[in-house]
N, C-alpha and C positions, 0 to 999 in steps of 0.2 A: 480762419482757424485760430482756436485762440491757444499758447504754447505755455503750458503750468511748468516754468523752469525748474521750479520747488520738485517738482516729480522727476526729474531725474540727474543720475549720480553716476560722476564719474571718477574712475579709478586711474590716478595719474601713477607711471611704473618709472622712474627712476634715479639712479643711486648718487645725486649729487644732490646734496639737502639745501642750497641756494637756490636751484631749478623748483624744488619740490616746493618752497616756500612762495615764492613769487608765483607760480601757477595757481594753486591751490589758494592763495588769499585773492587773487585777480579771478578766479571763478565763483568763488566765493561768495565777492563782491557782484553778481549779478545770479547772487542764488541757488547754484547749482549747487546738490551734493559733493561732495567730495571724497574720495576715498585712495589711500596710499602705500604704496608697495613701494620697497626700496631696493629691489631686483627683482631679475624673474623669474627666479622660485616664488620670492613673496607672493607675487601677482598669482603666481598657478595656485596657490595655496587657499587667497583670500576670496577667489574666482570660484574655490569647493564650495563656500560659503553665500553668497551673493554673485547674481550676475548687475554687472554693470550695465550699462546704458550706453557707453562709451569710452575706451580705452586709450589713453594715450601713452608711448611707448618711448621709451628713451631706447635708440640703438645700440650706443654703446654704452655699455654694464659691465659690470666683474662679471663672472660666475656664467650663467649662461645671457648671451646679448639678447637684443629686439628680434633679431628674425629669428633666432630658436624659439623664444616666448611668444612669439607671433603664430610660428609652425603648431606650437605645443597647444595655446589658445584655439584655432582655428581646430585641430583633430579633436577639442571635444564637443560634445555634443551640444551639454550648457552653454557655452562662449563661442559654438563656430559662427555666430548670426551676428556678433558684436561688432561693430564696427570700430576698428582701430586706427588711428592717427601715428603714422612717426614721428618722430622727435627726433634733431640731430645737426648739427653743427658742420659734418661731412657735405662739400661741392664739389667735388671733385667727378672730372665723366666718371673713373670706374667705379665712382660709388651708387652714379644713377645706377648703372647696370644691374649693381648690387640689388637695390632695391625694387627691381622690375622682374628680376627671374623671380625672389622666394615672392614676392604676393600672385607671381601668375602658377606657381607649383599649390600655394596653401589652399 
């Protein structure tokens, strides 16, 4: 199977412009579209407009986090099929937990 990276674009969502930088030129650099929200309003916003290919999600955000834009992404209908990656600096046990209840509710 042969994989045209050029065809598809991904939409990295978060609000630390050193993260956004070093992602987006490292993906870049093997092709891939790119596309960038600096919260998750942005993402919901840019998401009206184009669906992605692949989302990647910074958990913690101002404004509303990863697993509200993850909930909010997943209820519509355009981006519930998208496949979302988290993003996040968090080890801690209670945070796996975190992240096991909202993707088994979205």
């Amino acid at each position: 199977m042969d994989l045209n990276i050029r065809e598809y674009t991904i939409l990295i969502v978060d609000d630390n412009p050193t993260n956004l930088a070093v992602l987006s030129e490292y993906l870049k650099g093997y092709g891939f579209g790119i596309a960038i929200a600096k919260s998750g309003e942005s993402a919901l916003k840019r998401t009206q407009y184009f669906q992605p290919d692949l989302i990647l999600l910074d958990i913690l955000m101002s404004g509303i986090d990863g697993f509200e834009t993850c909930r909010l992404l997943k209820a519509k209908e355009k981006t519930r099929d998208v496949p979302i990656i988290f993003m996040t600096a968090l080890t801690g046990p209670e945070d796996k937990v975190t992240f096991t209840v909202p993707l088994a509710l979205a």
